[in-house]
N, C-alpha and C positions, 0 to 999 in steps of 0.2 A: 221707760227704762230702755235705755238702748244698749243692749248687750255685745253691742261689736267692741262698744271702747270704754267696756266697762273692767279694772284692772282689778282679774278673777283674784291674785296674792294678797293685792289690800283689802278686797272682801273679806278672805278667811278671819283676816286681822282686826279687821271693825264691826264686822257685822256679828253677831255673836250667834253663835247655832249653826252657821254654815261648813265649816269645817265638818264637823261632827256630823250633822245631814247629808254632806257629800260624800263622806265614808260609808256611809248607812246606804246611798243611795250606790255605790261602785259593789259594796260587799251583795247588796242584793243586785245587780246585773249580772255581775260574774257570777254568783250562783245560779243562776238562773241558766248560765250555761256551763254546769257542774265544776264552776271551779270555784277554788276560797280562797281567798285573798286575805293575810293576816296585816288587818292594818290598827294601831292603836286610836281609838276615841278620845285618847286622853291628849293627843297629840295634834288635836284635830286644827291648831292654827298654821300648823309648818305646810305651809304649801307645797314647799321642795323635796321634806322626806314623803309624804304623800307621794307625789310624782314619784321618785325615787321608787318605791315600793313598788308600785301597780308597772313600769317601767320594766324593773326584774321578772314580773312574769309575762309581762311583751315579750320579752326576751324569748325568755324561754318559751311561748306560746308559735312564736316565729320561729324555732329551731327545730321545733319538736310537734307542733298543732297545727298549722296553719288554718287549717278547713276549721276548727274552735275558732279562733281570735277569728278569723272573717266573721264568722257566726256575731260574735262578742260585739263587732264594729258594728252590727247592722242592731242588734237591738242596743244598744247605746245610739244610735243614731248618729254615725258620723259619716259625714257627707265623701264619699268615695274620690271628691276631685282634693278633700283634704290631703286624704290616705294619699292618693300619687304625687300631690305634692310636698307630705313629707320626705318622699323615697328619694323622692327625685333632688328635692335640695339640700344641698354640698354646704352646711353651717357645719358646727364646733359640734353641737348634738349627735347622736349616734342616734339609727333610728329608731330605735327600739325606746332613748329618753323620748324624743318626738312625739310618737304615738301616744309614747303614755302622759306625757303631759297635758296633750289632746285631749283624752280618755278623762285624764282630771278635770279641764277647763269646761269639757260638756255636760259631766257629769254636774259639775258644780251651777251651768246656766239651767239643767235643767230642778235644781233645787231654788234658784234664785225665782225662776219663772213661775215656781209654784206657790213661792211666799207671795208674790207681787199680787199674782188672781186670787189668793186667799186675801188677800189685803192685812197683813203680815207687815 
């Protein structure tokens, strides 16, 4: 499974469980670093409201938390040369969708990676 060109939105779409596990898997990070993120289970194939959702509190975490979200990046495990090269690239995105699409795409390899060594 090569996770670099693997396209995380047709996952949510085909593979059944992963949406939902990816929410389960964001809602327990962010708590973990006391925050709660209200996102629907039942919604679990829309990749974009996902994003969309965990995005609004990038947001607001970059406005108002900063020293949290750093926190939030490192146990979610996103590689720091990502983080600067969201900031840094001048797309259509705003960086706060950026990051949080990020935030979803990681979240979600690290559900995919766990089906695969369970043999799932």
């Amino acid at each position: 499974m090569d996770l670099s060109t693997l396209n995380i939105p047709d996952a949510f779409a085909s593979q059944q469980g992963i949406g939902r596990e990816t929410i389960l898997q964001i809602k327990k990070d962010f708590l973990q670093n006391g925050l709660e993120i209200r996102l629907n289970e039942a919604e679990d194939s829309d990749f974009d409201k996902i994003c969309g959702e965990v995005s609004a509190l990038v947001d607001w975490l970059l406005t108002n938390d900063r020293s949290r979200f750093m926190n939030l990046l490192y146990r979610i495990d996103i590689a720091e040369s990502l983080i600067h090269q969201a900031l840094e690239d001048s797309g259509e995105k705003t960086v706060p969708e950026k990051l949080g699409t990020m935030i979803v795409r990681r979240e979600a390899q690290k559900v995919l990676i766990r089906r695969y060594f369970s043999g799932k």
